[in-house]
Structures are given as structure tokens and as C-alpha cells.
N, C-alpha and C positions, 0 to 999 in steps of 0.2 A: 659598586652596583654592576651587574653583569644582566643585559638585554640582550635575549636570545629571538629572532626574529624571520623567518623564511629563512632557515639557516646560517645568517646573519648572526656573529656574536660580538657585541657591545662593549666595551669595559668602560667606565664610567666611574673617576673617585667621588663616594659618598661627599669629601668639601667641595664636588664641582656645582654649582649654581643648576647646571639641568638635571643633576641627579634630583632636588627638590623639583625641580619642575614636572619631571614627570613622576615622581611620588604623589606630586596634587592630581597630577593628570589620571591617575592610573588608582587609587585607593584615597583621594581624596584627602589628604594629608597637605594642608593648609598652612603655608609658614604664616606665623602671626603675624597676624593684621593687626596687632595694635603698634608693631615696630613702625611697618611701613606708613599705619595712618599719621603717624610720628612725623616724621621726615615729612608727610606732606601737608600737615599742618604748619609745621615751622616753614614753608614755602609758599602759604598761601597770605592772600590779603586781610586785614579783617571782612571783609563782604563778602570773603570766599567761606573765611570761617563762621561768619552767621549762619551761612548754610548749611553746613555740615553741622555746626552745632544744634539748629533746632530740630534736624530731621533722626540728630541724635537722642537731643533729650524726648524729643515725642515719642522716637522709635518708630512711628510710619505716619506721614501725611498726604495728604491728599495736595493737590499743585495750590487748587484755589486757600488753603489752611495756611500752607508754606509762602504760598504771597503776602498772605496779612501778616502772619509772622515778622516777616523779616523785614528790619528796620530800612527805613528810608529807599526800598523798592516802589522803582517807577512804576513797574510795567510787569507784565510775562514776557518783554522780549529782553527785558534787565536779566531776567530769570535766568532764559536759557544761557543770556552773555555768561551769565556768572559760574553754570553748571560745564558751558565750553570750559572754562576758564580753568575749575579744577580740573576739568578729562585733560588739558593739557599737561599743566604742572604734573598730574600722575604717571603721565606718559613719560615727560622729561626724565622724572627721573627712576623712571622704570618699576613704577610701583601698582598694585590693582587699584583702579577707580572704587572707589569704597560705597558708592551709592549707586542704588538698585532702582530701576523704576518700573509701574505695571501701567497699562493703559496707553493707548494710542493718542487721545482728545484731551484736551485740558481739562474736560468735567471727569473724565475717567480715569485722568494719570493719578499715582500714590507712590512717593518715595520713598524707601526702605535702607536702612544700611548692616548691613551683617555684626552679628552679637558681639564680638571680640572689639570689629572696628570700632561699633556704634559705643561702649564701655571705654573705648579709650578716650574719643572724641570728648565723652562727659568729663572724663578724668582731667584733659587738657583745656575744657573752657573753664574749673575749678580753680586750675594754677595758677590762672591770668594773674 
């Protein structure tokens, strides 16, 4: 990959790891999400995986939806423990946080997780 720049010229081998990065960046070209939701599944706890599973098999819920959902949740402030909990793990190991949120207020927030991710997530609570 060759980036030409304020006359600045780049060389960049196609297996380098930023060469994808800035193909997402720049044309939107997404390495699959269902590798990395991969990896961050087999990383997380079962409580982390409820989560991802049910906002998976729903495809978007609402905060107060995904409370009652998920099993043997205390609180909203379990909640958020649990949604830190995967943004870590994702970080760790260097992968996209797979779940999206809208809304500022817990009457107005709604979780979402992206088509690829959200289809592998289903595929991997099947396997259990």
C-alpha cells in the first residue's frame, strides 16, 4: 500500500496490520468481526457472555429490556460493571468493542451490536 500525503510518500506492506487499519479508516473495509468477537468471547465470563448474547439474539434493546433479560442482574450499576468489563477485555486484547449504544438516560439508552458481530455471537451461544 503506497500513501501519498502533503507530499509525503508512505510504503506500507498490504500483511502489515495498519495497512487494514487504515483501509477501515479510509473505505470502510471492516476486518471481520466475527474473528475478533471470537477471541473475545472465549475471554469473557459467562455474565459477560449473557450480555453479548442477549443484545445479540434480540439485535437492539433497550437498557431497561436488557436488565430484565439478563439473568441474576442486581442492578444497573451490575450493568454497567459488566459492559466496563467486556470494553476491557476488548481492549486487552486489542480488538473493536462489538456493542453500540444510543441514548444518554437509562429510559433512552438502546444496545445494538453490528450484523457480522451480532451473527457470530448467535453462532457461539449455539455451540455452548
Amino acid at each position: 500500500m503506497t500513501i501519498i500525503d502533503r507530499g509525503m510518500k508512505v510504503e506500507i506492506d498490504d500483511s502489515d496490520p495498519r495497512a487494514a487499519q487504515v483501509r477501515t479508516l479510509l473505505f470502510s473495509e471492516a476486518p471481520d468481526a466475527g474473528l475478533d468477537v471470537g477471541r473475545l468471547w472465549r475471554e469473557c465470563s459467562p455474565k459477560h457472555r449473557d450480555v453479548l448474547a442477549a443484545i445479540a439474539v434480540a439485535g437492539e434493546l433497550s437498557q431497561a429490556d436488557l436488565e430484565r433479560t439478563l439473568p441474576g442482574l442486581k442492578d444497573a450499576y451490575e450493568l454497567r460493571g459488566r459492559l466496563a468489563g467486556i470494553a476491557r477485555i476488548a481492549k486487552r486484547l486489542g480488538v473493536p468493542y462489538p456493542i453500540r449504544n444510543t441514548g444518554s438516560h437509562r429510559d433512552t439508552r438502546h444496545f445494538t451490536m453490528d450484523d457480522r458481530a451480532r451473527r457470530r455471537v448467535v453462532q457461539l451461544k449455539q455451540a455452548k
